[in-house]
N, C-alpha and C positions, 0 to 999 in steps of 0.2 A: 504494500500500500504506500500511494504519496503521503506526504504529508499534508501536501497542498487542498486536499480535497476533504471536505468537512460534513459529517453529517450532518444532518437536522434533525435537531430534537424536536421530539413530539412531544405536544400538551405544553409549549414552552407560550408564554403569551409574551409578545413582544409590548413594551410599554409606548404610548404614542408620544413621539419627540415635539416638543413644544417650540416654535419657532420665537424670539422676539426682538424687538426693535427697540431701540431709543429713541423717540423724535421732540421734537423743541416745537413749540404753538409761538411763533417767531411775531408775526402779526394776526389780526380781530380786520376781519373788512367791515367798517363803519357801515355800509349799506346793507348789507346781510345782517348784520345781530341790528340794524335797524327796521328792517324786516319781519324778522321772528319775534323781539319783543312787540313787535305792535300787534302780531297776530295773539302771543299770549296775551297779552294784556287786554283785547279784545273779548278774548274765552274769559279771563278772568273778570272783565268784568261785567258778563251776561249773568257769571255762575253768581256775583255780588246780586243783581237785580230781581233773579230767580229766590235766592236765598231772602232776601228781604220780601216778596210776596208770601214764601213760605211761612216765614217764621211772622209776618203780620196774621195769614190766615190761623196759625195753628193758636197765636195768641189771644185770637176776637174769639177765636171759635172755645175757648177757652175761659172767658168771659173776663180778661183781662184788662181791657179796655176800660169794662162800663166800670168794674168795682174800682178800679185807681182813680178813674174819670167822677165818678160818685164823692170817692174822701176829696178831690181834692176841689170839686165845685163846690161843698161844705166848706171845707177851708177855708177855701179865695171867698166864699159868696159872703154878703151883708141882705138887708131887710128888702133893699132897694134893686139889688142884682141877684141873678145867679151863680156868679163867680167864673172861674176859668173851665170852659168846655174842652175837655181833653179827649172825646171821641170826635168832634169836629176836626180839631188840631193835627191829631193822627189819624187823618181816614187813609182806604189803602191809595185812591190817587197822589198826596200828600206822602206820604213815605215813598212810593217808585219813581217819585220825581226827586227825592231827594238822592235815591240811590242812583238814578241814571244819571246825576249832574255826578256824584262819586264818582261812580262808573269813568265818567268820559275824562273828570281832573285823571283820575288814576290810567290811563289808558297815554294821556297827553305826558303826564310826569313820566312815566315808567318807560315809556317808548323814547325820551329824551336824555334819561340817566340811565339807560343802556347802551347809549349812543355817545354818549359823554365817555362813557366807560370803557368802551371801544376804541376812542381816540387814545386816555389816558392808559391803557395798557400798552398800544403801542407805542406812546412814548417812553414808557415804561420798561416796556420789553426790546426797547432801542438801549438801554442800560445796560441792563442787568442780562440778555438774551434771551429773555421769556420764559413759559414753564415749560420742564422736560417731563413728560409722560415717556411710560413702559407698558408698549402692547405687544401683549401676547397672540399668538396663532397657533391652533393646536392643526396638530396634520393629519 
């Protein structure tokens, strides 16, 4: 027999070689992370206006309203008034409008200090050479 020539073990499991890379996030394209923030920030803030319908519904329905809206027209009221109407004040068109002006500040901030932040990294990462990530590839 050679020596050259090797059997193969059986039942032997070969373990799978993991390949990986170093790479450096060297630059942020201002236009793309201004892009994706404004589409999150968009979801996030339908899911804020949705959320505020909900938690107004599950609150009325709750009878939350009338009994705080009750102590505090007692309260506020004298002989001559009724005092501060807080079912008025909070009805649900009054809360979704407050939450869609949120909505839209939030949408305008957030799409513009991720774009801030994208300029400021690259600057950033003109210093220092940005961050190095390790990714793996399995084979």
């Amino acid at each position: 027999r050679s020596g050259s020539m090797r059997r193969p073990r059986t039942g032997a499991r070969t373990t799978p070689r993991t390949r990986k890379a170093r790479l450096r996030v060297a630059k942020a394209d201002p236009w793309s992370v201004m892009k994706v923030s404004f589409l999150l920030s968009i979801a996030l803030g339908i899911c804020t206006v949705v959320a505020a319908a909900v938690l107004w519904m599950v609150m009325n329905a709750m009878g939350v309203f009338s009994t705080v809206g009750g102590t505090i027209s007692e309260a506020t009221g004298s002989n001559d008034s009724n005092g501060f109407d807080l079912q008025s004040f909070l009805s649900l068109p009054h809360v979704l409008m407050f939450a869609v002006i949120i909505a839209v500040i939030d949408v305008v901030l957030a799409t513009a200090l991720a774009t801030l932040g994208a300029f400021i990294y690259n600057l950033s990462a003109g210093f220092v050479g940005g961050i190095e990530l390790t990714l793996a590839e399995d084979e």
